[in-house]
C-alpha positions in Angstrom: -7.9 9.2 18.3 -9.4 9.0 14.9 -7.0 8.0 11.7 -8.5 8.1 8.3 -6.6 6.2 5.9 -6.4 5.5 2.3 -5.0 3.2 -0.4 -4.9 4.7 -3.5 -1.8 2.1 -4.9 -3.7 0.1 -7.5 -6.8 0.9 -9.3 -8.6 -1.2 -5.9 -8.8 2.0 -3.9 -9.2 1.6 -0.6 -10.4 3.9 2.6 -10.8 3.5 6.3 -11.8 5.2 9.5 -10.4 3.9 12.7 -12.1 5.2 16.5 -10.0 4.9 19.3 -7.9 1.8 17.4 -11.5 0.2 16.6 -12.1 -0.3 12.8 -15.4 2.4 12.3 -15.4 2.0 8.0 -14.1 0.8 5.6 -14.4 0.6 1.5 -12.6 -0.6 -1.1 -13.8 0.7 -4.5 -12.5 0.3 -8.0 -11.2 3.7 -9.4 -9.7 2.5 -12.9 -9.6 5.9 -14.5 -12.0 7.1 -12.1 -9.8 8.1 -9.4 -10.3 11.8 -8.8 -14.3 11.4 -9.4 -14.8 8.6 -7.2 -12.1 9.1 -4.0 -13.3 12.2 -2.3 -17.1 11.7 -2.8 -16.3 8.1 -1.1 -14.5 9.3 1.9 -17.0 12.2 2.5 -19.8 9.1 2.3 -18.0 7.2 4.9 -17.2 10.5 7.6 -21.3 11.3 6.9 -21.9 7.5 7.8 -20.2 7.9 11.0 -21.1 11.6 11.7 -17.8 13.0 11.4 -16.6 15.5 9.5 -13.0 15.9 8.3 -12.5 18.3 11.2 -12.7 15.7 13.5 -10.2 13.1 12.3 -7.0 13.7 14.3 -4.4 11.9 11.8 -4.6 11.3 7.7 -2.4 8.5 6.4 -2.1 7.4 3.1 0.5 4.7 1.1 3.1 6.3 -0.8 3.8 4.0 -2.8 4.8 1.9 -5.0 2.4 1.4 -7.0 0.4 3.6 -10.0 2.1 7.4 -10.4 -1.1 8.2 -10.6 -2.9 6.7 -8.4 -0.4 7.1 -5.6 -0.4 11.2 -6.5 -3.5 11.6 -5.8 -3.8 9.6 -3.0 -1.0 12.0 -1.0 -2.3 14.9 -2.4 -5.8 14.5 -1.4 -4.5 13.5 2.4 -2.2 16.3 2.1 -5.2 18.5 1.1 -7.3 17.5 3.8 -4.5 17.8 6.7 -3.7 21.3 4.9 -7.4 22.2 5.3 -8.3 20.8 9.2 -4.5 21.7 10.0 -3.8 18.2 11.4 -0.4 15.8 10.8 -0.2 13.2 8.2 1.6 9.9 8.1 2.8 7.7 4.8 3.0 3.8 4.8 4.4 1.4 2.2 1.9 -0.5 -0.3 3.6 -3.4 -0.1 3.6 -3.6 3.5 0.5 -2.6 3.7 -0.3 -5.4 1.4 1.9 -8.1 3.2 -0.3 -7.5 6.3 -3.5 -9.2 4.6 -1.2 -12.4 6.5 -0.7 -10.9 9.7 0.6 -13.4 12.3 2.3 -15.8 9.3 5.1 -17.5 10.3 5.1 -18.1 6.2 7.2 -15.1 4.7 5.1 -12.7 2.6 6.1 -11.2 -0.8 3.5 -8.5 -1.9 4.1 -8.2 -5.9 2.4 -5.4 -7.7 2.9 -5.4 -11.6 5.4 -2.2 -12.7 4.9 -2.9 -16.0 8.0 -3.0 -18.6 8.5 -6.2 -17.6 9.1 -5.3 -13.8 7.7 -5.9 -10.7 7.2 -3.8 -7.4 8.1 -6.1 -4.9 9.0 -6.7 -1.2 9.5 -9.6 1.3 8.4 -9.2 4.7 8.3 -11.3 7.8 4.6 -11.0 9.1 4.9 -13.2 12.0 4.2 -10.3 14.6 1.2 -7.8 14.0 3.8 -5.2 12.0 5.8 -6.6 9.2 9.2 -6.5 9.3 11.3 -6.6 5.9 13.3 -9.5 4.5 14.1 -8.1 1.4 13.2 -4.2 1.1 10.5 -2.6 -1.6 12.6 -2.4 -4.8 11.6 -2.6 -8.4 12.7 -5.2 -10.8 12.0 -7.9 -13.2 10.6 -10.6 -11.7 13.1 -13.3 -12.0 15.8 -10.9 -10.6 13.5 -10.7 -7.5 12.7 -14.1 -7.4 16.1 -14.9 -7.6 16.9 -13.0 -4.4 14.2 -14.7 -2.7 16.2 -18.0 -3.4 19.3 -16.8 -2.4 17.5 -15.5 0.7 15.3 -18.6 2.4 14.5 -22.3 1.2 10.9 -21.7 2.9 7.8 -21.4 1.0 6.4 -17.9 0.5 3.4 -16.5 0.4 3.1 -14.1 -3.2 -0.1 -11.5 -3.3 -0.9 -8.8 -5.5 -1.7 -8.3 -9.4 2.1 -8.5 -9.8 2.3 -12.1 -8.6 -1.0 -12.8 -10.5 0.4 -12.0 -13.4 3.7 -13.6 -13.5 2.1 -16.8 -11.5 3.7 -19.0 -13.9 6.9 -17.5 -13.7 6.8 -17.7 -10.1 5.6 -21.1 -9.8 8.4 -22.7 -12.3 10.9 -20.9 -9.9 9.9 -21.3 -6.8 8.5 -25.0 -7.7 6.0 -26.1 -4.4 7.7 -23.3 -2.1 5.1 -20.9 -4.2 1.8 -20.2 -2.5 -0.5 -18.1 -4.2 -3.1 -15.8 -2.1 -6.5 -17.0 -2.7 -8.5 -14.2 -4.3 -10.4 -12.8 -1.5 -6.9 -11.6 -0.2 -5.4 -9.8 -2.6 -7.4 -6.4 -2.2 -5.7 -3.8 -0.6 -7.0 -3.2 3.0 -6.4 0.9 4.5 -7.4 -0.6 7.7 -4.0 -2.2 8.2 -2.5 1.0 7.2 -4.2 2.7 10.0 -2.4 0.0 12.0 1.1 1.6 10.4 0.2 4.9 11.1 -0.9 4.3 14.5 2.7 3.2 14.7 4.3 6.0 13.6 1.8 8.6 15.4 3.5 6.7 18.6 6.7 6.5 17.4 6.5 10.1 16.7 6.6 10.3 13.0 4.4 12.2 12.4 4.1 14.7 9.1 3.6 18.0 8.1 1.3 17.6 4.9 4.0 18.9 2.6 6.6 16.1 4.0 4.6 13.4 3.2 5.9 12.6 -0.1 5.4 9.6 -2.9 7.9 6.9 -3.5 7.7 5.6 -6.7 11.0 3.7 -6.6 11.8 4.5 -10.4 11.5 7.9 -12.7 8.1 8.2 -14.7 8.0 8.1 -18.8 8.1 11.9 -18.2 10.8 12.4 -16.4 12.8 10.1 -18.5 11.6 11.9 -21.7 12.6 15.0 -20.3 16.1 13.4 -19.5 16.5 12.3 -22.7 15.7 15.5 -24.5 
């Protein structure tokens, strides 16, 4: 089976090809603002490297969020596109899990952190001890020391925080958490797709497998638009 996957979450874009459960390629590119120039060329680069086309991939997976409205829009609509076009299933992972599995095989809890901006966080925790991560606390959006505040209530064990949410409130994090804070090291907090083909290898087993048109964003909260549009 071939899965291509993708990470389109944060403006660290990420794409993989996986051959018979073999990592084949994979790139993570930044697409701040660039997003719809620089995604589709990049995949197309990596199926040429390999000698595939998008005919020959047998599942397309992408996160659905949370993360960037955005960047996690075009994400499932360029997998959506593709299955539509080859006429092959999709399957959707979380970010944030996705994220938490940089520290596969932990027996440290993981919370992947993702700034929401307005003063919020995306945020999960996740128990990463076995090769799939299993949540602690589920992906919700809130302000950080609401979230860390759950933590607390929730273990006395230190945690592992990653992402640019947890980079930008390290401070925050650190005063509440005290020692029981450890902060990823740089090289892992990028996005990886190729532990989302792990997830969607999951699901295709599991069956849970999608049409294109039921694989969906979760963006966990309503945009400024649709708010504005409330409001009026």
């Amino acid at each position: 089976m071939i899965i291509l996957a993708i990470d389109t979450s944060t403006p660290l874009a990420s794409i993989a090809i996986a051959v018979d459960e073999h990592i084949a390629a994979e790139s993570v590119i930044n697409t701040n603002r660039t997003l719809s120039a620089r995604l589709m060329p990049e995949i197309v680069r990596l199926l040429a490297m390999l000698g595939l086309s998008s005919g020959d991939i047998d599942l397309f997976a992408s996160s659905t969020g949370p993360g960037s409205f955005t960047g996690v829009r075009g994400g499932v609509a360029t997998i959506q596109g593709l299955a539509l076009a080859t006429g092959k299933p999709c399957a959707g992972f979380s970010s944030l899990a996705m994220l938490s599995m940089n520290f596969s095989l932990s027996a440290i809890p993981i919370c992947p952190m993702l700034d929401a901006r307005k003063s919020e966080v995306y945020a999960a925790l996740y128990n990463c001890s076995s090769p799939l991560p299993s949540p602690l606390l589920n992906d919700c959006v809130l302000p950080p020391n609401a979230f860390l505040n759950q933590i607390t209530e929730l273990t006395g064990q230190p945690v592992i925080f990653v992402g640019d949410g947890a980079l930008r409130y390290h401070d925050r994090i650190a005063q509440e958490l005290g020692d029981r804070a450890i902060f990823a090291p740089f090289p892992l907090q990028s996005p990886h797709a190729a532990n989302g083909i792990l997830l969607a290898l999951h699901a295709c087993k599991h069956g849970d497998m999608l049409k294109p048109s039921q694989l969906l964003p979760v963006y966990l909260r309503a945009s400024d638009a649709e708010l504005m549009k409330k409001k009026n």
